[in-house]
N, C-alpha and C positions, 0 to 999 in steps of 0.2 A: 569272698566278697570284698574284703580288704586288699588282696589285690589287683581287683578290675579299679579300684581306684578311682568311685564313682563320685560327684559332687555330690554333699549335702541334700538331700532330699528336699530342705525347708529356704535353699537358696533358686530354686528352679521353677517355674509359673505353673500352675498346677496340669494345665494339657501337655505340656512335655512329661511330668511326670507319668499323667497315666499312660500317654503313649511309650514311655518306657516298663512298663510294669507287664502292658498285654503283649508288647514284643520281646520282651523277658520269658512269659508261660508259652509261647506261639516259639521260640529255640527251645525251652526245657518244658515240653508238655508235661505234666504229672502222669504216670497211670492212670487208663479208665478203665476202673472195674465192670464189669457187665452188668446191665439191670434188665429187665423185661422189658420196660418201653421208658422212652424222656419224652415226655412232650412240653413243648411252650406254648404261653397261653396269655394272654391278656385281659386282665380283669377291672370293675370297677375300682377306680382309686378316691382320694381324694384330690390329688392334683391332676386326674385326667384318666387315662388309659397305665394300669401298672402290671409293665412284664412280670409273669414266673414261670418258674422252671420246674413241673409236676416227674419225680421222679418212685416210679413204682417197682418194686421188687418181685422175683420169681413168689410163683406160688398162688395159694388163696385165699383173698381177703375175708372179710374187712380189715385192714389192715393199721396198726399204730400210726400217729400222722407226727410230724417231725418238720415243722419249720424253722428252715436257716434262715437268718439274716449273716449274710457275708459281712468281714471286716472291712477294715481299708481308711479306718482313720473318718468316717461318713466323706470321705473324698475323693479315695479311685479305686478300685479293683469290682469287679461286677458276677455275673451268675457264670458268666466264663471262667474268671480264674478261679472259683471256687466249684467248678465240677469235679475233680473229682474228690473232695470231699462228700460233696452230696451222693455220689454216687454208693464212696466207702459206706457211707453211715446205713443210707437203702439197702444196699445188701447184707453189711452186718446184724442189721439190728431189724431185717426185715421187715420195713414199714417206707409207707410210704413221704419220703421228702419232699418239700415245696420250698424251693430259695426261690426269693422275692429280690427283685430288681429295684426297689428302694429310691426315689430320688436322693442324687448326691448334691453334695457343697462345694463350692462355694453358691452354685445356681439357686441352689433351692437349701435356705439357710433352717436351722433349729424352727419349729417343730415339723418340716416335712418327712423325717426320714423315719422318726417315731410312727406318725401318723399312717407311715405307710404302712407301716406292719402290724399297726393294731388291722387296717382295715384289712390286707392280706390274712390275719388271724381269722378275723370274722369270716373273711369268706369260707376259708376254709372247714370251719365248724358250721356254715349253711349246707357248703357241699360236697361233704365228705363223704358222702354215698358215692355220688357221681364219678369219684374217682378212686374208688377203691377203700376209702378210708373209714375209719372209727370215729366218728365224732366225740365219742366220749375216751379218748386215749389222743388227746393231742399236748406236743410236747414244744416248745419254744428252744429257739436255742441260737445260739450264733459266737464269732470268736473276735474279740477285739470290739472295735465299735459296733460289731453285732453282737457280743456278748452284751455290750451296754443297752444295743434298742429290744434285745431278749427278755433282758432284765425288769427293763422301764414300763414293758409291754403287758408282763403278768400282772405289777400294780394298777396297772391301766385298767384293765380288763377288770381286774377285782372290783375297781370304781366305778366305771366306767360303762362296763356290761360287754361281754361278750362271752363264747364258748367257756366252760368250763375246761383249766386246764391240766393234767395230770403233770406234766412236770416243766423244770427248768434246764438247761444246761448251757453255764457261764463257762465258754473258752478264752480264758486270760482277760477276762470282761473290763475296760476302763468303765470304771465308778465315779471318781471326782475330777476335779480340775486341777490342770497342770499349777497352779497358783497355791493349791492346797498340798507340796509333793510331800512323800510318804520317802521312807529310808530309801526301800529301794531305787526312788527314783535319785536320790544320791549315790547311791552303791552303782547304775547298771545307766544311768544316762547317757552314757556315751560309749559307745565301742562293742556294741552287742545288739545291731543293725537296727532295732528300734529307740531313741535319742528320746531325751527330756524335752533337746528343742524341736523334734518333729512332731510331739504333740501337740506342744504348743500352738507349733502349725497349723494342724489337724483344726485343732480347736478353734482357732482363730478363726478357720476358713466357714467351722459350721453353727458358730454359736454368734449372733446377732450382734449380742453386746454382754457387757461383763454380765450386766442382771442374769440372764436366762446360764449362767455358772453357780445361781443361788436356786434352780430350779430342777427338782427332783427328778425332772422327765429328763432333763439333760445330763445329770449326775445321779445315778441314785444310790449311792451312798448318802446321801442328803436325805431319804424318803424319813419322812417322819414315824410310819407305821409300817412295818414289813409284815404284821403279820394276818392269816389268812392265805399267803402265797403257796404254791404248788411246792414239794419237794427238790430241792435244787443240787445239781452237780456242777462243783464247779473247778476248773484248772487253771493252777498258775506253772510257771516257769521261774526256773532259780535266777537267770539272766538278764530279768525282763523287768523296765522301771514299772512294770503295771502289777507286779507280782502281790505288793502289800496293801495293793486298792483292791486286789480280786481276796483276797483273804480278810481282812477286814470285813468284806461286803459277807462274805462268808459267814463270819462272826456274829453279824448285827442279826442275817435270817437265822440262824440256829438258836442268840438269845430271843428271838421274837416267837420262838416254839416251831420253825419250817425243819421241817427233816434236812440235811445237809451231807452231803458225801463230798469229802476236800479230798484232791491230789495235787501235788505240789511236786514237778517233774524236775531233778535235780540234772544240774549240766545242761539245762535247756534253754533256747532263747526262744522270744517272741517270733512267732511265726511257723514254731515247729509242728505244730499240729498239724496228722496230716501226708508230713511234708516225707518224699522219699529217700531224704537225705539221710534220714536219720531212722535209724529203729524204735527211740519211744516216740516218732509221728506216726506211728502203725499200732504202737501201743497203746496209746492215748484212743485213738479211734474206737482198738476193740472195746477200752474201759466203758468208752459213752456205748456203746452197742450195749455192752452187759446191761449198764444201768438201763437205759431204755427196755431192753427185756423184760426187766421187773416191772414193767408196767404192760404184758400183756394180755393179761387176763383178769 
């Protein structure tokens, strides 16, 4: 990556970005593991009509339900680049997946991208029959700023009302604000493809104004109450400036009495999840399968 010798991420307009990112996956396709059937689907939102991507696994249900929220900083990468994760995890963990196509930022600033996946949540615990699923076995999850709307979405629901949910799983989940940084984001800010200042970017593009960086749906490391929440898994990266917000957050739900399962993937950067580059992006994957397992029955 260092030597294609790409400009700064956070010096570039953000539609060039993403059209570098889907033309990046569209030369290096990831593997697609096979599943039984994809379908896409469009369901009530709140800001309109919201894509997802229903990904169901060999076999006979009712099956575990499993919603992604893909990362991408809430600013570019979509239900495309993150197929074959969805794919990986349906098959491993045989249950069925649902990644939500999310409004992104800068378009649609803080609180759209939350909003969207409590209500993708909800639906999915209305119609979870319809598609194969267990209503009472649904699991949130997502990696980066989808480990964040994963996160934000279980206290939500606690408060708020929706499905009952059996678990959590935070992939390298950003919790606070780039303004609040944590060691690691001194240790790994630069030179380990995800930057302090392309957070910052991130952030900039999807949080309004500083206020909503004092607000728990957009940080929650900030949440005042953690407890009551689902069981949570969650993964960091030794490389990665987000490593000691995903651990910390870790920290705060296991003092709060939430069951907690930490991996902390040494040698790893931001982004390996997954990813076929690498052997622990294969390993990482089966760990969430395991844990998901334990919630079949």
């Amino acid at each position: 990556m260092q030597a294609m010798n790409l400009p700064p991420m956070q010096t570039l307009p953000v539609d060039i970005v993403r059209q570098g990112v889907l033309q990046e996956y569209e030369r290096n396709p990831w593997p697609k593991t096979p599943v039984a059937r994809v379908e896409d689907k469009l369901i009530d939102g709140p800001g309109g009509a919201l894509p997802i991507r229903i990904y169901t696994p060999k076999g006979t249900g009712p099956f575990p339900i499993l919603m992604y929220f893909h990362g991408g900083g809430w600013v570019i990468c979509n239900i495309e680049t993150h197929d074959s994760i969805c794919r990986d995890l349906c098959s491993g963990a045989s249950c069925v997946v649902i990644s939500v196509e999310y409004r992104l930022a800068p378009e649609h600033k803080f609180p759209a991208a939350p909003d969207d996946c409590l209500a993708a949540t909800r639906w999915a615990g209305a119609n979870a029959s319809s598609i194969g699923g267990d209503p009472q076995r649904i699991v949130v999850s997502g990696d980066s700023a989808g480990g964040n709307l994963a996160a934000v979405t279980t206290f939500r629901i606690r408060d708020e009302g929706g499905p009952d949910l059996r678990g959590q799983a935070l992939i390298y989940p950003a919790t606070t604000h780039y303004s609040r940084p944590t060691r690691s984001h001194a240790e790994n800010g630069d030179g380990y493809l995800l930057t302090h200042a392309a957070m910052a970017w991130f952030m900039d593009h999807y949080l309004r104004d500083f206020a909503d960086a004092q607000n728990e749906h957009a940080c929650p490391l900030l949440a005042r109450d953690l407890r009551g929440l689902p069981p949570a898994f969650v993964i960091t990266a030794e490389f990665d400036p987000l490593r000691d917000e995903g651990l910390q957050y870790a920290e705060r739900l296991r003092a709060a009495g939430v069951p907690v399962r930490f991996s902390n993937y040494d040698g790893m950067i931001h982004g390996f999840y997954g990813s076929p580059l690498y052997p622990q992006g294969a390993q990482a994957i089966a760990e969430t399968c395991a844990w998901m397992q334990s919630f079949e029955r």
